[in-house]
C-alpha positions as CSV (number, residue, x, y, z in Angstrom):
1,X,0.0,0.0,0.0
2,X,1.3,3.3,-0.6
3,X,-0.2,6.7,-0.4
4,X,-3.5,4.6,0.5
5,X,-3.6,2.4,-2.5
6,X,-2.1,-0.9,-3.4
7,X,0.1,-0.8,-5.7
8,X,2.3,-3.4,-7.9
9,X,5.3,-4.9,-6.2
10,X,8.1,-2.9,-7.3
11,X,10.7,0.0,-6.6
12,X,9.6,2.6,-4.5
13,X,11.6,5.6,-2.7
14,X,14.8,3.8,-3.3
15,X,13.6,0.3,-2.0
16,X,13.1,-2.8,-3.4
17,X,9.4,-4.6,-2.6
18,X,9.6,-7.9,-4.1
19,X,6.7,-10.2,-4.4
20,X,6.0,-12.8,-1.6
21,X,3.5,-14.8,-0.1
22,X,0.4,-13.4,1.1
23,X,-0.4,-11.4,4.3
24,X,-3.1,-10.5,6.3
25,X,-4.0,-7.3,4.3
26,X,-5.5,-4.3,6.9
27,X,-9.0,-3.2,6.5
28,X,-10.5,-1.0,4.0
29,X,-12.4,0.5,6.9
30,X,-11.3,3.7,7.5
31,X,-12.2,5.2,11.3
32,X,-15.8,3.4,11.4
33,X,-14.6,1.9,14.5
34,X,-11.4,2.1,17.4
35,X,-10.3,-1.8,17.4
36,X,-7.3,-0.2,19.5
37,X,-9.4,0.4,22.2
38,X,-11.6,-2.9,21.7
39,X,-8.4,-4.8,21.9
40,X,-6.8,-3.4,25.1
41,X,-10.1,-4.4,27.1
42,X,-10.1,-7.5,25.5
43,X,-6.1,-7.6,26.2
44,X,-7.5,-6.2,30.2
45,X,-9.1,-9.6,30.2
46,X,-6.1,-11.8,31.5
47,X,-5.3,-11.7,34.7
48,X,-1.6,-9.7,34.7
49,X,0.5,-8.6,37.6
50,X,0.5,-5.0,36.7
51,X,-3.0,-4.6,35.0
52,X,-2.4,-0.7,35.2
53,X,0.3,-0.7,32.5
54,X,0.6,-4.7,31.1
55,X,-2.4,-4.5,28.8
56,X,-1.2,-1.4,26.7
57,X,2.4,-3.0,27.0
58,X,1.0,-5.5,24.8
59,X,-1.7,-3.7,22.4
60,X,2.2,-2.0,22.3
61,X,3.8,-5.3,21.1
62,X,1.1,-6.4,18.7
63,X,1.9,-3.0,17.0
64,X,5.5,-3.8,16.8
65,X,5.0,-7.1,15.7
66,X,2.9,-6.0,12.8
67,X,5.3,-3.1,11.9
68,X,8.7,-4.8,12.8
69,X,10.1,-4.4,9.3
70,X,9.6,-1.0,9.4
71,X,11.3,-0.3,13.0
72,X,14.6,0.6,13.9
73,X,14.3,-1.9,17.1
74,X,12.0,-4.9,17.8
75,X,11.2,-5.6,21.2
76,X,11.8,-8.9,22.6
77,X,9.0,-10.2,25.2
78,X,8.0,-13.1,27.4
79,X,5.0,-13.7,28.9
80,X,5.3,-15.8,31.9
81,X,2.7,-17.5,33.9
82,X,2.2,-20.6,35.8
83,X,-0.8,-23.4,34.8
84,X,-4.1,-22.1,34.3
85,X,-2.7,-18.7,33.9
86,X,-4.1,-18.5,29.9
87,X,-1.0,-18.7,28.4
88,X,-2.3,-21.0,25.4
89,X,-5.1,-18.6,25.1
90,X,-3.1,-15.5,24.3
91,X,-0.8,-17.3,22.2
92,X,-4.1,-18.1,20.2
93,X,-5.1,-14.1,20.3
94,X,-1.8,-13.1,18.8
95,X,-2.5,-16.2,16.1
96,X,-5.9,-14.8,15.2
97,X,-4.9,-10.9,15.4
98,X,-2.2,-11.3,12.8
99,X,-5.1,-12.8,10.3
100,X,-3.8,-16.4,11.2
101,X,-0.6,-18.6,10.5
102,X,-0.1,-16.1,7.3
103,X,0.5,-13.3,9.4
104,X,2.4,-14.6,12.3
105,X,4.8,-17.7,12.6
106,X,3.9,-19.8,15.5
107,X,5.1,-22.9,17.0
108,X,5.4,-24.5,20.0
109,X,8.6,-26.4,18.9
110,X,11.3,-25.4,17.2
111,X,14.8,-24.8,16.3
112,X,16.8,-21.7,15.2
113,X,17.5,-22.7,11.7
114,X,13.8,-23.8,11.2
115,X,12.8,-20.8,11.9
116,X,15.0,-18.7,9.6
117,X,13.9,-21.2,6.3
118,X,10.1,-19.8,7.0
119,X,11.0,-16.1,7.4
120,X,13.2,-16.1,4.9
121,X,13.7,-12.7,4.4
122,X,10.6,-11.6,5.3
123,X,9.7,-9.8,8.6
124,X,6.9,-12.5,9.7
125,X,6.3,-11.8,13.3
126,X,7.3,-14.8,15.3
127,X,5.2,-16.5,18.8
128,X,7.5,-19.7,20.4
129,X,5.2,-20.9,22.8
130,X,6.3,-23.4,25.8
131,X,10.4,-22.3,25.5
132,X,11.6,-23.7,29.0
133,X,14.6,-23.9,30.8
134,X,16.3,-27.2,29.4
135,X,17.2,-29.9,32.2
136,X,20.6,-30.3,29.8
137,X,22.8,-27.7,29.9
138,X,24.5,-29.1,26.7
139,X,21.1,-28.6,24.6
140,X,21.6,-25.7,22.9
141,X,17.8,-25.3,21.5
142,X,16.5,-22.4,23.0
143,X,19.7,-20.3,23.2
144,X,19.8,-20.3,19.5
145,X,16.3,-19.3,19.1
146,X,16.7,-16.8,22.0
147,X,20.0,-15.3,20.0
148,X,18.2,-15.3,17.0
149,X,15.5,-13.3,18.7
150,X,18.4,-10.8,19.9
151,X,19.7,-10.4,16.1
152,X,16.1,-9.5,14.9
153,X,16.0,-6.7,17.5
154,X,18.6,-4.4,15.8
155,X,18.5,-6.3,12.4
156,X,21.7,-7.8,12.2
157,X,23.0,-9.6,9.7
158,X,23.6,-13.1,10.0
159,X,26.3,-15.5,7.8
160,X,25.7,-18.9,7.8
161,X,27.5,-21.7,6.3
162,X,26.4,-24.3,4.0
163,X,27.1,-28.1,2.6
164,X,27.4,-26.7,-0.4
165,X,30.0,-24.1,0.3
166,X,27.1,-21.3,-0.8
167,X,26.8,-20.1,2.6
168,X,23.6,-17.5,3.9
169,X,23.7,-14.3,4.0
170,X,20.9,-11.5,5.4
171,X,19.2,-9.7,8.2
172,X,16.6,-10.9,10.6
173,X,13.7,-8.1,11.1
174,X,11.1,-10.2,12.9
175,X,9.8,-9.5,16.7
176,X,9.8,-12.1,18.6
177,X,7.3,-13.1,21.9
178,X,7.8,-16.1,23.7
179,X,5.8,-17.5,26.3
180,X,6.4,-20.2,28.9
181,X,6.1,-21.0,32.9
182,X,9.9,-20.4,33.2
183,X,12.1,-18.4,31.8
184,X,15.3,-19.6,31.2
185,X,18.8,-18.3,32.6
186,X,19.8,-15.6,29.8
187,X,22.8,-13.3,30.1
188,X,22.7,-9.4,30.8
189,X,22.4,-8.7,27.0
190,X,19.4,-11.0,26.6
191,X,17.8,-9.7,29.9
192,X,18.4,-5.9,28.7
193,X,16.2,-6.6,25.6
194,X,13.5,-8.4,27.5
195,X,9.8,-7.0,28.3
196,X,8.9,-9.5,31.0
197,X,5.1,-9.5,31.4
198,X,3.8,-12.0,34.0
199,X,0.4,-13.4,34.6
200,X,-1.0,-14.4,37.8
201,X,-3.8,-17.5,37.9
202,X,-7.4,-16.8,36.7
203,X,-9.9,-16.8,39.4
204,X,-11.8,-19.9,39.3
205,X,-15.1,-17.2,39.5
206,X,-14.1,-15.8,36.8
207,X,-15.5,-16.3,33.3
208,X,-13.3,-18.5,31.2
209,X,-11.6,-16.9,28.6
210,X,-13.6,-17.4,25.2
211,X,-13.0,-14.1,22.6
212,X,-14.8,-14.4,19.6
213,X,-12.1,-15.2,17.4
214,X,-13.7,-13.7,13.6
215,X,-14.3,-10.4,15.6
216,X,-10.2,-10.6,16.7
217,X,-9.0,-11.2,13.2
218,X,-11.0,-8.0,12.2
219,X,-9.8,-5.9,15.3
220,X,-6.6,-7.1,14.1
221,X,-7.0,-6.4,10.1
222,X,-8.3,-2.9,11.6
223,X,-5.4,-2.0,14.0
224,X,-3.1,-2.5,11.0
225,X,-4.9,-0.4,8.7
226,X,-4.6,2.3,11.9
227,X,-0.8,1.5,12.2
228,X,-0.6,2.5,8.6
229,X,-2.5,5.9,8.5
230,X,-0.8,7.1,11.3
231,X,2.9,6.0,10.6
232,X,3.9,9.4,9.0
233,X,3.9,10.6,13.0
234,X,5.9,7.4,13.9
235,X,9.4,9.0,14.0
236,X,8.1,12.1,15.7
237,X,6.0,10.1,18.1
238,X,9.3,7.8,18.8
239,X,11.5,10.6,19.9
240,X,8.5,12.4,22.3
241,X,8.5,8.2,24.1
242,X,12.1,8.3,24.4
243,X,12.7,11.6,25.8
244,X,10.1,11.0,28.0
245,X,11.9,7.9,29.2
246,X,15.2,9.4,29.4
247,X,14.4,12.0,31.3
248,X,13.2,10.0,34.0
249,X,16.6,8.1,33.8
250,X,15.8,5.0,31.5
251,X,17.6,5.6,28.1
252,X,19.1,3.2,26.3
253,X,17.3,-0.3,26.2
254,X,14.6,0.8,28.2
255,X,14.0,3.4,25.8
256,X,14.7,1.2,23.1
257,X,12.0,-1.2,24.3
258,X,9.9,0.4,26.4
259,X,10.1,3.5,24.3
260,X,9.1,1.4,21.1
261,X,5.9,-0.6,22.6
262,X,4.5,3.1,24.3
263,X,5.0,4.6,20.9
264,X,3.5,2.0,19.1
265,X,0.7,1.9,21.6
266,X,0.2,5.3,21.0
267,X,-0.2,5.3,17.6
268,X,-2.6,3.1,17.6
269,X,-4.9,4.7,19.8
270,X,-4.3,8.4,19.1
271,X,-3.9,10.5,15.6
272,X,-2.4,13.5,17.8
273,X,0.9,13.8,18.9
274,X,0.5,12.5,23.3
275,X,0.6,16.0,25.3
276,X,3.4,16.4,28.0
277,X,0.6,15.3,31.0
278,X,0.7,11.8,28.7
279,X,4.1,11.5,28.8
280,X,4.3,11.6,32.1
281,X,1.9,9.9,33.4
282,X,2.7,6.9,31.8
283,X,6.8,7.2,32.5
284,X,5.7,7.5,36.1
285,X,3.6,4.8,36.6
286,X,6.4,2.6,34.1
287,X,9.0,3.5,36.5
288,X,7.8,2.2,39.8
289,X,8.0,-1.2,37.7
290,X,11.5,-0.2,36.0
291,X,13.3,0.4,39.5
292,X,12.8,-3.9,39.8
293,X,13.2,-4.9,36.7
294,X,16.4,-3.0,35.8
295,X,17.9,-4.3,39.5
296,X,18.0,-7.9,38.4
297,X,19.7,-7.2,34.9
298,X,22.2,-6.3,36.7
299,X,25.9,-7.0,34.1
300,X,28.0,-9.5,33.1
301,X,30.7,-7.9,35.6
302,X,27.7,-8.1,38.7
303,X,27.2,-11.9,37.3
304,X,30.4,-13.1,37.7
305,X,31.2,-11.2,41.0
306,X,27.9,-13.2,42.8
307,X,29.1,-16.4,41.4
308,X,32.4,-15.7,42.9
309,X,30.4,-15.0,45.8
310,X,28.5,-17.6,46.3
311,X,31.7,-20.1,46.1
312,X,31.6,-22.3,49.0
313,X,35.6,-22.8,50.2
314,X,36.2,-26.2,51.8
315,X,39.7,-24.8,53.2
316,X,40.1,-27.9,55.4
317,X,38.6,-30.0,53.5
318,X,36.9,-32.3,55.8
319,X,33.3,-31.0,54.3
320,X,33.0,-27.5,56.4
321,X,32.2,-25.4,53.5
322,X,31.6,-21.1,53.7
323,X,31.3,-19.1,51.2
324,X,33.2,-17.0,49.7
325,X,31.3,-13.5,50.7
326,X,31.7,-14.9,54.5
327,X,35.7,-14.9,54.2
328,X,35.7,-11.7,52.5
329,X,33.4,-9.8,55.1
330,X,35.8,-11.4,57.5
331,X,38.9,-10.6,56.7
332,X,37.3,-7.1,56.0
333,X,36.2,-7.2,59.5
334,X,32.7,-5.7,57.8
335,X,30.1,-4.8,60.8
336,X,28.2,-8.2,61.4
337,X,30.6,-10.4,59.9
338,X,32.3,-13.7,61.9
339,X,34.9,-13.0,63.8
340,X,36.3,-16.8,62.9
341,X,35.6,-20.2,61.0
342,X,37.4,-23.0,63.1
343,X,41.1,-22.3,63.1
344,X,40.5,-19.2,61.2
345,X,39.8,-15.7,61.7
346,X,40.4,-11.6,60.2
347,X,43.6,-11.5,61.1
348,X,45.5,-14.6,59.2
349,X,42.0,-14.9,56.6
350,X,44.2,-13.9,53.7
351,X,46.8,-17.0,54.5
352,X,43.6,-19.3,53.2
353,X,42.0,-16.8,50.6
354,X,45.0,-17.0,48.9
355,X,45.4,-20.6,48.8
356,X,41.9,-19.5,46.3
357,X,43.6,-17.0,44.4
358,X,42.2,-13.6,46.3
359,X,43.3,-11.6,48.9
360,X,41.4,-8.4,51.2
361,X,43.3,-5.6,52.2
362,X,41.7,-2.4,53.9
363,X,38.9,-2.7,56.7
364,X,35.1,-1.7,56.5
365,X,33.7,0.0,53.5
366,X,36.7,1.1,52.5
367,X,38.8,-2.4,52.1
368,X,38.7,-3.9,48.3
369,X,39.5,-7.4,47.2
370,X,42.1,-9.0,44.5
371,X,41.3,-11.3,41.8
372,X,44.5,-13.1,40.4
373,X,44.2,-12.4,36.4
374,X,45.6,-16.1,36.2
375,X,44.2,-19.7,37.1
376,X,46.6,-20.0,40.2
377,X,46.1,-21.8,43.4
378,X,42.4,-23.1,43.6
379,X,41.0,-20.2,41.7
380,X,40.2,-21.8,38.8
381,X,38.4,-24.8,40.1
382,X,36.1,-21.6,41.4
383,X,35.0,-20.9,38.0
384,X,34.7,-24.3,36.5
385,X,31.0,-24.4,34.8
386,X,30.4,-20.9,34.8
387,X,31.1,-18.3,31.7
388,X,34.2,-17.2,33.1
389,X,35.8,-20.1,33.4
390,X,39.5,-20.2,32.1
391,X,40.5,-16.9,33.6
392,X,37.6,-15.1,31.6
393,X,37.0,-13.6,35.0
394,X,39.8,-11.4,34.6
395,X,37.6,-9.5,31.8
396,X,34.7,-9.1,33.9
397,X,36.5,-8.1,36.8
398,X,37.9,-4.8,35.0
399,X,34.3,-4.0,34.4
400,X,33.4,-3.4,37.7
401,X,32.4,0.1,39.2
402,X,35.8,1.5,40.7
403,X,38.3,-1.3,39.5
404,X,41.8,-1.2,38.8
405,X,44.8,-3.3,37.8
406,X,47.4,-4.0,40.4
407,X,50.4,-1.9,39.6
408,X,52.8,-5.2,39.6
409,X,52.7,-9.1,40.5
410,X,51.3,-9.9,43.8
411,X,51.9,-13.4,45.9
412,X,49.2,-16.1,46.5
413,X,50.2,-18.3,48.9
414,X,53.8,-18.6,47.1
415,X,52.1,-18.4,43.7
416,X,52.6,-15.1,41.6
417,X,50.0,-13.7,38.6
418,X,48.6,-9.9,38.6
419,X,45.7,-9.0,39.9
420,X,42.4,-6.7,39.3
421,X,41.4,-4.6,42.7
422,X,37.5,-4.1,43.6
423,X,36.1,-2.0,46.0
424,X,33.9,-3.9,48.7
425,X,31.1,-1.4,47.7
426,X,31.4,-3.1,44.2
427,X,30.4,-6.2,45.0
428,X,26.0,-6.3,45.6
429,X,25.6,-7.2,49.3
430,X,28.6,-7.1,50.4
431,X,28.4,-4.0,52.7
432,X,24.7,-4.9,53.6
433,X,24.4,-5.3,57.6
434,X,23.7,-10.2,57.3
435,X,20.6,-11.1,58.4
436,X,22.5,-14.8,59.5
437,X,24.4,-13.4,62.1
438,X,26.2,-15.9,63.5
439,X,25.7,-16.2,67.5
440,X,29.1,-18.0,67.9
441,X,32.6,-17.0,67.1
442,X,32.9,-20.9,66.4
443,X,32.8,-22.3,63.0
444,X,29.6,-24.4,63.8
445,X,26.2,-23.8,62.2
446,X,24.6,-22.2,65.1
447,X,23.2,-19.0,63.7
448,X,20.6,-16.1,65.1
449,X,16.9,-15.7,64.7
450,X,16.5,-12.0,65.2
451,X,14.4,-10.5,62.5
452,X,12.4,-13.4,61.8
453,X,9.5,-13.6,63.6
């Protein structure tokens, strides 16, 4: 369609529109009706944790699903929820509001590479329902559709090899929703492109969830014909979203996703530009969400600092085992900490952190701790199974708030290797006053109550 009429597939304004398979065409229906707003009450319908902002979220991600081609950045989202939750349900509303399987690829199994032979090089919306975690860490199934799904949100190219040295070459433009009870464990530059929406059970009072699925294809067929009218404002509208966002202190891929769906949203409701009380209205009530969300993205650096963490040290090996964060706070003498673990205590802790590589220095919230840049001692062994195994750690560990290289070799119980320094206040709960409080100075397991009633 251009200029409000369809047109022959062709060359137009510089771009190449080939011909295709058939899609879901929008309605010739022009404003006898607001499927935007029929939608979002329909959308209002599940029962989601945050039914102030959730359901134009998603009315946002429809949008964006039917425009993806067109966009600069795709949003990824999961919709979580346990049984009985209606996460089948919506999967089949996204199937009927993108006109049916000719408007949105949907599967509930499915591989990475099978999905690329249907796109194609098309920018066919794509819905993987039931995506768990995998019991098998080896299986790399979903991490290859859940890459793909991070190409497609910038439209990367991808380069693919072939039996018959012809190789692939081209972009992915879809946007991707998944849905599934769990999510599964994704690194800091999945969970930065992710909008988590979560639904709670349905109550059993409630009426079951039945749409009338001819009246959602047309809400659907209208919603893109309202897309369409009103994409001359899109890169206007965009900017007014993302400012918005910024200004309250989530730029980047907040305002890249969250930016995107509120736009789209927008646009699909509204003709007019939103008014400065829009804006903010909106980013406000967004942001007391945000603040959580944007706390357990947390970084790679943060990552591999509570898996270091979280280490439990068997110095004696005769199966007494405390964790890392315990020696640290120790040596560190940090207010509530343990004054000593069997033979040890703050004053000789760095003779057995060393035997592990690290070693405090300083006391309270001013003392920082040294990471050996090489495998020595036990360090490595600290690592094993994790992504920063094989002294990757060293790479995170210069990415941490405050850090800095040791200006020459340091010792290790005997061993030498250089080192990366991090501030105690670095390191997520470290300073924070332990809840487990030990009551003895003893090694034992004999811990405190206070503060649980």
């Amino acid at each position: 369609m251009s200029n409000g009429e369809w047109v022959d597939p062709g060359v137009y304004d510089g771009k190449v529109y080939s011909a295709s398979d058939r899609i879901p065409r929008p309605s010739d229906k022009v404003g006898r009706d607001d499927p935007a707003q029929k939608l979002l009450e329909l959308i209002g319908s599940w029962n989601w944790r945050r039914p102030d902002v959730d359901p134009m979220l998603v009315l946002g991600v429809i949008g964006a699903q039917m425009l993806g081609g067109a966009l600069d950045w795709r949003p990824v989202t999961w919709l979580t929820g346990d049984q009985a939750t209606g996460k089948s349900t919506f999967q089949k509303l996204l199937k009927n509001v993108h006109g049916g399987s000719d408007g949105l690829l949907q599967a509930s199994d499915a591989t990475e590479a099978g999905i690329r032979s249907v796109i194609g090089y098309s920018s066919l919306p794509v819905a993987i329902d039931e995506l768990e975690p995998d019991d098998d860490p080896r299986n790399s199934k979903a991490k290859n559709i859940i890459k793909l799904a991070r190409i497609a949100a910038s439209g990367d190219q991808i380069l693919r090899g072939s039996t018959d040295q012809k190789g692939y070459q081209g972009n992915a433009y879809s946007c991707f929703v998944f849905s599934s009870i769990l999510v599964p464990p994704l690194p800091p530059q999945d969970r930065s492109r992710l909008i988590l929406l979560d639904l709670n059970e349905i109550p059993k009072e409630a009426r079951k969830l039945e749409p009338d699925w001819r009246q959602v294809r047309n809400l659907g067929a209208g919603l893109r014909r309202r897309l369409i009218d009103g994409w001359t404002t899109w890169p206007e509208r965009l900017d007014l979203w993302r400012a918005a966002l910024a200004t309250a202190g989530y730029g980047g891929r907040h305002a890249d996703n969250y930016g995107t769906v509120l736009a789209m949203a927008d646009m699909s409701m509204n003709s007019a530009l939103p008014t400065e009380d829009i804006l903010t209205g909106w980013v406000e009530k967004l942001v007391l969400y945000l603040k959580d969300d944007t706390s357990e993205v947390g970084s790679n650096a943060q990552d591999m600092l509570g898996w270091l963490m979280g280490q439990p040290l068997d110095v004696w090996r005769r199966g007494m085992k405390v964790n890392v964060a315990t020696w640290i706070a120790m040596a560190a003498k940090l207010p509530g900490s343990r004054q000593e673990i069997d033979t040890a205590n703050s004053e000789n802790a760095n003779t057995y952190l060393a035997q592990f590589g690290l070693r405090v220095r300083g006391l309270g919230d001013s003392a920082e701790l040294a990471i050996a840049n090489r495998p020595v001692n036990q360090l490595g062994q600290l690592f094993e199974g994790s992504p920063w195994a094989g002294g990757v750690w060293r790479q995170a560990a210069r990415r941490v708030s405050g850090s800095y290289a040791a200006p020459s070799a340091m010792s290790f119980a005997h061993n030498s290797s250089r080192a990366t320094w991090i501030p105690l206040r670095a390191i997520a709960g470290m300073l924070d006053f332990p809840m487990d409080k030990p009551t003895s100075s003893a090694g034992g397991a004999d811990f405190s109550t206070e503060g649980f009633a």
